[in-house]
C-alpha positions as CSV (number, residue, x, y, z in Angstrom):
1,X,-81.0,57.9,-17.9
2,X,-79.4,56.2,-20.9
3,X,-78.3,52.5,-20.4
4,X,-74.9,53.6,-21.6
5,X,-74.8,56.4,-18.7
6,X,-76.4,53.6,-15.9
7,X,-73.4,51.3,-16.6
8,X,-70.9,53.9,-16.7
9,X,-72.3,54.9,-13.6
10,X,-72.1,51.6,-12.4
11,X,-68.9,51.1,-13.0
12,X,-67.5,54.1,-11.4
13,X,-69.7,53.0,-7.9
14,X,-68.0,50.0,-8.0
15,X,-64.6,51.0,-8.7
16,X,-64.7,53.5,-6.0
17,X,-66.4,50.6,-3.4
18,X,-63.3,48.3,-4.4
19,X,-60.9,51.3,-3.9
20,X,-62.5,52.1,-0.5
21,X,-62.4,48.3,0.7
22,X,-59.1,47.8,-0.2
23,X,-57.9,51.1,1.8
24,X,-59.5,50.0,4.9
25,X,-58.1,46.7,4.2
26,X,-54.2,48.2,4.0
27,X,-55.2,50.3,7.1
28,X,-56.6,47.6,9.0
29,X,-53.4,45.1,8.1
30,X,-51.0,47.6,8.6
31,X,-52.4,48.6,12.3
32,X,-52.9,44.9,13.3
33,X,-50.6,42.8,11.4
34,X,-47.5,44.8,10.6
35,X,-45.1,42.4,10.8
36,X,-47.6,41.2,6.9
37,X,-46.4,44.6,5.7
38,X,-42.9,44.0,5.7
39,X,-41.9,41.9,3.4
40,X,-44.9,43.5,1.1
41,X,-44.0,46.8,1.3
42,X,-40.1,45.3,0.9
43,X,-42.1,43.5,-2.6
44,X,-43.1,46.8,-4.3
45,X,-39.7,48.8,-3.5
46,X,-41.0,50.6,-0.5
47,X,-37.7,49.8,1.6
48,X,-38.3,52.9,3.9
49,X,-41.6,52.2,4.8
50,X,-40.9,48.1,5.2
51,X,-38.3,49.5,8.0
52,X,-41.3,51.4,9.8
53,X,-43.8,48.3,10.1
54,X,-40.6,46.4,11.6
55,X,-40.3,48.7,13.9
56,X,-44.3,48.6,14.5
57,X,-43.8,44.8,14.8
58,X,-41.2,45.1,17.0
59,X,-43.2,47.6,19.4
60,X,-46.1,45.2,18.7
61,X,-44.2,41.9,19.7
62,X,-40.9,43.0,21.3
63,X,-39.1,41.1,18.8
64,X,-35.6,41.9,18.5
65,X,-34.7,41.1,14.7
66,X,-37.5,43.4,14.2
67,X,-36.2,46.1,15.9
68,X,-32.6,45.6,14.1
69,X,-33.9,45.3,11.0
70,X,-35.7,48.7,11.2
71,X,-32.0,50.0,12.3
72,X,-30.3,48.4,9.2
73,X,-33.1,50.4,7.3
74,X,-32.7,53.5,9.0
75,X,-29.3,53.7,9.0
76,X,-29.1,52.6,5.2
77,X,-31.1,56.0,4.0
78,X,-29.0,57.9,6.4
79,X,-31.7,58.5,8.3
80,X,-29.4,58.6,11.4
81,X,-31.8,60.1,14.1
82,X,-33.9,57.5,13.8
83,X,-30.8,55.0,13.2
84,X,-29.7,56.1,16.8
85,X,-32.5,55.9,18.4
86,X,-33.4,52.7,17.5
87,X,-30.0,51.3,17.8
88,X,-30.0,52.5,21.6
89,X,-33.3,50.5,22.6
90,X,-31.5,47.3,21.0
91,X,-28.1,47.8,22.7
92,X,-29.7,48.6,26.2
93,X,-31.9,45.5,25.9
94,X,-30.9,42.6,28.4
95,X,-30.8,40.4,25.5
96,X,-28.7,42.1,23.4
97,X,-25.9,39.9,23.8
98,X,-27.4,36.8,23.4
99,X,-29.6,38.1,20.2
100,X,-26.1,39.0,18.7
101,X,-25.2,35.0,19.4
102,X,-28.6,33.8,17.7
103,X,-27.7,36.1,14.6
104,X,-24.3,34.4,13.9
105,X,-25.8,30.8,14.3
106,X,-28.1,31.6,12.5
107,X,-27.1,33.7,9.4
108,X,-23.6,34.1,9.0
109,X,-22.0,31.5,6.6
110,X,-18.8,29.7,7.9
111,X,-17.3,30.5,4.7
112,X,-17.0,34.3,5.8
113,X,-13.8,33.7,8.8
114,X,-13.9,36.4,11.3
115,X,-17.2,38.0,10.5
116,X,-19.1,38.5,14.0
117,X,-23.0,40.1,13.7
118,X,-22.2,42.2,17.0
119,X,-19.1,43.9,14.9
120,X,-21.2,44.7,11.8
121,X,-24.3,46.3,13.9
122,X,-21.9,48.3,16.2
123,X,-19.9,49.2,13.4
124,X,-22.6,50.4,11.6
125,X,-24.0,52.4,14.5
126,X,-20.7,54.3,14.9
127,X,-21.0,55.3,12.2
128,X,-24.5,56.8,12.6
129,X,-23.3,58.3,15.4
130,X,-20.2,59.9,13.6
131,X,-22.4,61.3,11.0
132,X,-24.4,63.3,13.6
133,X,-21.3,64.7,15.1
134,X,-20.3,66.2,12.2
135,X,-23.8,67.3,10.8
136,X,-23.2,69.5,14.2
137,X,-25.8,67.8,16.7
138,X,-23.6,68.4,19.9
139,X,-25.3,65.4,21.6
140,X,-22.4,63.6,20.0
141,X,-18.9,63.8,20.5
142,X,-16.1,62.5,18.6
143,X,-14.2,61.2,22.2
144,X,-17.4,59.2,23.0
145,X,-17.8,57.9,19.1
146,X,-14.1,56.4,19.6
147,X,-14.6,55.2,23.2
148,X,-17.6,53.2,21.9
149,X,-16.0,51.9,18.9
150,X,-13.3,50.9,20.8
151,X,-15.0,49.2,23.6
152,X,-16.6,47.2,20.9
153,X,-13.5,46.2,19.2
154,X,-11.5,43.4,20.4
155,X,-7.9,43.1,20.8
156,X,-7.2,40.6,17.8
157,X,-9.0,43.4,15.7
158,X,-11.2,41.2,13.7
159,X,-12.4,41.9,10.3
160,X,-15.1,44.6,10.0
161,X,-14.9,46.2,13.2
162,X,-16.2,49.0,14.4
163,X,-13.2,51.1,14.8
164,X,-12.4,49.7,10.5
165,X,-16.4,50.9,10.1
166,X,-16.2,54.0,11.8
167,X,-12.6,54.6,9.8
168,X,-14.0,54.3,7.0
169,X,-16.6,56.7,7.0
170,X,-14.2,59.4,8.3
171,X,-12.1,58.6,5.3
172,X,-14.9,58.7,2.9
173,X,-15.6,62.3,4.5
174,X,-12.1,63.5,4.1
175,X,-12.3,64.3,7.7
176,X,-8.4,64.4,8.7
177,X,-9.1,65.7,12.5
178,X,-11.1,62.6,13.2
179,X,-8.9,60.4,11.5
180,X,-5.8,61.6,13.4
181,X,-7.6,61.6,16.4
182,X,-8.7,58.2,15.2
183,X,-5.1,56.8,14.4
184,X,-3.3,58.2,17.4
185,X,-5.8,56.4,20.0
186,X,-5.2,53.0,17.8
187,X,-1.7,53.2,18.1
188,X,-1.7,53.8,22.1
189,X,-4.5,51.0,22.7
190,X,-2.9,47.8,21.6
191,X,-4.4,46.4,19.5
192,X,-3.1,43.4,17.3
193,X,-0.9,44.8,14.6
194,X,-2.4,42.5,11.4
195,X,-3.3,43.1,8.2
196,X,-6.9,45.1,9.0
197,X,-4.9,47.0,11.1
198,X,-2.1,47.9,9.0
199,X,-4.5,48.1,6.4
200,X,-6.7,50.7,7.8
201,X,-3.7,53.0,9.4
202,X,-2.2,53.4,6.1
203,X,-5.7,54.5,5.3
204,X,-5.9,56.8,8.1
205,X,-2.6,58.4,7.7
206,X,-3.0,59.3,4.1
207,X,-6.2,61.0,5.3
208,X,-4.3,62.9,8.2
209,X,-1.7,64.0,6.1
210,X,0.6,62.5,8.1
């Protein structure tokens, strides 16, 4: 064998060794350390992927932000299955409320009045649930999509709410059966009659035809 050919040769064994290692190494981080992966796979672009070690980490750890995190993800690609899903194990956790608490002290600016973390999330989530309605899964229903929205919606109709988020998205459909259906349990529930709320029944009218 030629010199030429042995280090050609040698280079190839090596490259494939390094290739090799470095495989195992991903594999071996992203089975053990996921909660690593996130922000790395976040790094290169891989958003999708970033949401699926969070939710690793949170099965790993339990840790709530993880678990929302992968829901903001999920939900974001309109993967809404997997939105849902995930959504539901953070709701029905005992610590739900108080996690919702920790996120406002700890990320939302002052600057921003009336923003509230547990609006944005269950706003978001309606609308995840809307979207499966009316891509025909029958497990949802637009009664219970509204009942939720509403039970997370407070009286003084806040900025960003749920029933806004959920409006929105019906509006953005052109779906005028939802949005009357939408705009005739809003007027009969009392809430506060302010500027969101004038804002988004003008909104919801337009789209009912009314």
């Amino acid at each position: 064998m030629s010199r030429k050919r042995l280090v050609i040769k040698t280079i190839i064994v090596t490259f494939s060794i390094v290739i090799i290692l470095a495989v195992a190494a991903f594999g071996i981080v992203s089975l053990c350390a996921p909660g690593i992966m996130i922000g790395f796979s976040d790094s290169l672009g891989l958003t999708g992927i970033s949401g699926d070690y969070a939710y690793q980490e949170y099965e790993r750890t339990g840790s709530l932000e993880c678990l929302a995190r992968s829901f903001f993800i999920s939900a974001e690609r309109k993967n809404d299955r997997t939105a849902d899903m995930r959504f539901e194990l953070l709701y029905e956790n005992e610590m739900f409320d108080d996690f919702c608490i920790e996120q406002n002290e700890a990320v939302v600016p002052e600057a921003i009045e009336g923003y509230d973390y547990r609006n944005r999330i269950c706003g978001i989530a309606a609308c995840v649930k809307y979207r499966l309605a009316r891509s025909g899964d029958t497990s949802y229903e637009y009664d219970a999509i509204i009942s939720f929205a509403f039970g997370e919606t407070k009286k003084d109709f806040l900025p960003g709410n749920p029933v806004i988020a959920v409006g929105v998205e019906a509006i953005k459909a052109d779906d005028g059966g939802f949005c009357k259906q939408l705009l005739e349990e809003m007027r009969a529930y009392g809430f506060e009659q302010n500027q969101d709320f004038q804002e988004i029944t003008k909104l919801l009218e337009e789209c009912a035809d009314e």
